[in-house]
C-alpha positions as CSV (number, residue, x, y, z in Angstrom):
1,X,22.2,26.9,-56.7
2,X,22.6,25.8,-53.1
3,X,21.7,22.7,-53.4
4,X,23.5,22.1,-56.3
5,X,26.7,23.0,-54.0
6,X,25.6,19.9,-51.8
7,X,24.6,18.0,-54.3
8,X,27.7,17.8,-55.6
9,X,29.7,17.5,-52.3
10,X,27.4,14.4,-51.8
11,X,28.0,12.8,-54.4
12,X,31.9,13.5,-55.0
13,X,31.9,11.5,-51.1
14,X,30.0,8.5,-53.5
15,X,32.2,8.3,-55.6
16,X,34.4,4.7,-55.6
17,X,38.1,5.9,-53.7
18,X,40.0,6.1,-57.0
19,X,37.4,8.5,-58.6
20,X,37.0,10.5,-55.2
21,X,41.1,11.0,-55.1
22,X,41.6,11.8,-58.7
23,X,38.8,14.2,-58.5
24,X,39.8,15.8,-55.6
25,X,43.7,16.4,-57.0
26,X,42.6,17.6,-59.9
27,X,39.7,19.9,-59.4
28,X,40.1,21.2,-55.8
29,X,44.2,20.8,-55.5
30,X,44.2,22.0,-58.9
31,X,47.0,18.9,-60.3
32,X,48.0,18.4,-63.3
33,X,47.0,15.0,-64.8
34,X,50.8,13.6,-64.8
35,X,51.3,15.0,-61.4
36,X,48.2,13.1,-60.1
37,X,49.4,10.0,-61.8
38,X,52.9,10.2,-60.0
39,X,51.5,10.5,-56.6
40,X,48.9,8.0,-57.0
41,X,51.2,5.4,-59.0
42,X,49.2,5.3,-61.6
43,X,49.4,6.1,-65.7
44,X,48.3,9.7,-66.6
45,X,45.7,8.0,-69.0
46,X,44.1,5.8,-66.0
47,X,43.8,8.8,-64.0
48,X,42.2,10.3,-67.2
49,X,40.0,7.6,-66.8
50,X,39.1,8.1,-63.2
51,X,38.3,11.4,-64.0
52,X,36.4,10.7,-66.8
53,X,34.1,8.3,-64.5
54,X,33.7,11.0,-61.9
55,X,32.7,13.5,-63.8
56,X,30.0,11.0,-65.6
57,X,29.4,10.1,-62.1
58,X,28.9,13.8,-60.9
59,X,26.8,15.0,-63.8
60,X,24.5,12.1,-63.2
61,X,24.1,12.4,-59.6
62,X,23.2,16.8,-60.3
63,X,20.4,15.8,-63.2
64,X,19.0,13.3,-61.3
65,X,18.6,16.1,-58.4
66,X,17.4,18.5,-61.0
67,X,14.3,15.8,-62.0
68,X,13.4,15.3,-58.1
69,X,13.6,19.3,-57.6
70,X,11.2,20.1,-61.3
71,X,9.0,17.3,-60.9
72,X,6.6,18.8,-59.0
73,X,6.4,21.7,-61.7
């Protein structure tokens, strides 16, 4: 579980700067998606789209970490 924690700090700093900053609003600020979209100056449904990438991103980067940690098994 632990290093699924780091994992996933890892790879949220990865991410491209767009993905990274509408993650971050949404999931650790906890902003709505129209909020985010104001501040950044962007459409709700492109920050939809950032966040759709991140999380894509994100869910990648913890399965490929699951393989390297059960391959061995």
């Amino acid at each position: 579980m632990k290093n699924d924690i780091v994992t996933l700090e890892r790879a949220v700093k990865m991410l491209p700067p767009r993905c990274m900053m509408v993650f971050k609003l949404i999931r650790e600020d906890g902003l709505k998606y129209e909020e985010a979209a104001q501040l950044l100056k962007m459409s709700p449904r492109e920050v939809q789209r950032q966040m759709n990438i991140a999380v894509k991103k994100l869910a990648q980067a913890l399965r490929n970490s699951w393989m390297i940690e059960n391959s061995s098994l």
